[in-house]
N, C-alpha and C positions, 0 to 999 in steps of 0.2 A: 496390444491396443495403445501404449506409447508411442507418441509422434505418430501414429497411424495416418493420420492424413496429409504428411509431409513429403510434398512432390518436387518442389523446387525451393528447398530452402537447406541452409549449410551448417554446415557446425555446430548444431544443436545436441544438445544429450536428456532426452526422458528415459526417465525411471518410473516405475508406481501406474495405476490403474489409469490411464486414458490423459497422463501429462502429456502435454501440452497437444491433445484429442486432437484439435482441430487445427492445427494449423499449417497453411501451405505453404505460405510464401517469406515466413520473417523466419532470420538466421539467427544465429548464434547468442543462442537461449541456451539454459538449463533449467528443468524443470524433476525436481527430484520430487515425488511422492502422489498420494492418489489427487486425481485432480487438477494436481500442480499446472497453473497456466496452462488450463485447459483449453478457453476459448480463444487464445493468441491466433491470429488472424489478420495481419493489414492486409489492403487492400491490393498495394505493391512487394514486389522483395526489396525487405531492409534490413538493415542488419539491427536487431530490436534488444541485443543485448541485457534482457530480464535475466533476472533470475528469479525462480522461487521454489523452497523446500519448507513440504512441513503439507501437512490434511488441507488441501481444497487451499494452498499457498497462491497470491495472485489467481484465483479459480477463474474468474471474469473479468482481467487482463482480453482489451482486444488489437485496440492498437498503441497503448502505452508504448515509454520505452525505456532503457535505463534503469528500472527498478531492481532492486534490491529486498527481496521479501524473504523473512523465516519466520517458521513459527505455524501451527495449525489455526486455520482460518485469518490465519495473518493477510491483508492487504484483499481480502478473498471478494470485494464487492468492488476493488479499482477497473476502471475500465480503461481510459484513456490517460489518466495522470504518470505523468515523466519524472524523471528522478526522484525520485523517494527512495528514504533506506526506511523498511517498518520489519522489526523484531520482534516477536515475541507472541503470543497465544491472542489472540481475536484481537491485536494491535493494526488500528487502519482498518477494520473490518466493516466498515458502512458506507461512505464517500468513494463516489467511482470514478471524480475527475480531477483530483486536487494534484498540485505537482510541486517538488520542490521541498518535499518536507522531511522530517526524520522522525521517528517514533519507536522509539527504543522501551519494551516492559510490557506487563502484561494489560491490553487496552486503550496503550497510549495513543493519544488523537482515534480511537473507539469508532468516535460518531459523528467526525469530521464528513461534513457533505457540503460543501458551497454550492451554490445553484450555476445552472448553465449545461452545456450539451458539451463542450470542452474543455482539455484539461486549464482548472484554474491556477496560477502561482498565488499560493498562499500562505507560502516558505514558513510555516512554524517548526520548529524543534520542542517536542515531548518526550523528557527521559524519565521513566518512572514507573512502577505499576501505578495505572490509573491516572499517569500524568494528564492534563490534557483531555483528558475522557468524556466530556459531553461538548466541546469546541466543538460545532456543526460550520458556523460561516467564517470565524476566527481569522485573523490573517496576520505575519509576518509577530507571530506569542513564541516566547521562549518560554519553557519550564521545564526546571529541573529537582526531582525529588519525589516521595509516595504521596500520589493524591496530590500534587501539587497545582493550581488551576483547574484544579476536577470539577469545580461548578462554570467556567469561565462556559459561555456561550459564541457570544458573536461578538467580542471585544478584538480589538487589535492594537499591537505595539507594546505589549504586557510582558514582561519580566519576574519569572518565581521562580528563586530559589529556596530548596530545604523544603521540609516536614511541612503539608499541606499547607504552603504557602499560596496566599490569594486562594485561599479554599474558599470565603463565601462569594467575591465577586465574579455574578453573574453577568454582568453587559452582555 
């Protein structure tokens, strides 16, 4: 059931229960684990260069591209957002259009969802367990460290480094 439904698409490699299930037409993917970049599916063939390993990794990835996901349920709700690197265990795991970001630790950028139907550029960098972790609309926030910006919502232009740094500001 890996790559099962890849007809005309090139140089991919699934591994694990039904990675990358569905997709026909986008190339040069990996998709190691159950799940992994299951719904991968553009509309054309392109070379869609994802990766994703780890439980349900990239799971609802459809036409994204460029991504970078590890980690069990890591990036597992992205659907359209482009380059992002997110590592780590339910890191990036809410927000299914944002693009441009890194999320490195357990959680980080969590609950990250800006609105709209396409992928958003909202270039934050979250390194941390629980860096970043309830930024929903947030755009162009650096944080580095545990908990670091973990209260931060919809603020932009923010800067934390170290030990839950900017831990209570909400914007």
């Amino acid at each position: 059931l890996a790559g099962d439904a890849l007809t005309d698409a090139d140089y991919n490699v699934a591994v694990g229960f039904q990675a990358l299930g569905t997709d026909v037409l986008g190339s040069r993917s990996v998709a190691i684990g159950f799940e992994a970049l299951k719904t991968q599916n553009p509309g054309s063939a392109v070379d869609m260069y994802n990766v994703g390993i780890g439980f349900n990794a990239g799971q609802q990835i459809t036409t994204g591209i460029h991504n970078t996901i590890m980690g069990g349920i890591a990036g597992d709700a992205l659907t359209t957002g482009q380059a992002n690197v997110v590592i780590g265990y339910a890191a990036g795991s809410v927000g299914d259009n944002w693009s441009r970001c890194v999320a490195i630790g357990r959680a980080a950028l969590g609950n990250h969802n800006p609105s709209g139907t396409t992928a958003v550029v909202t270039a934050n960098t979250a390194i941390g367990y629980d860096a970043l972790t309830t930024c929903n609309t947030g755009t162009n926030n650096t944080s580095i460290g545990y908990q670091s910006g973990q209260r931060l919502q919809g603020g932009d232009n923010n800067v934390f480094v170290g030990l839950q740094s900017g831990d209570n500001i909400v914007a």
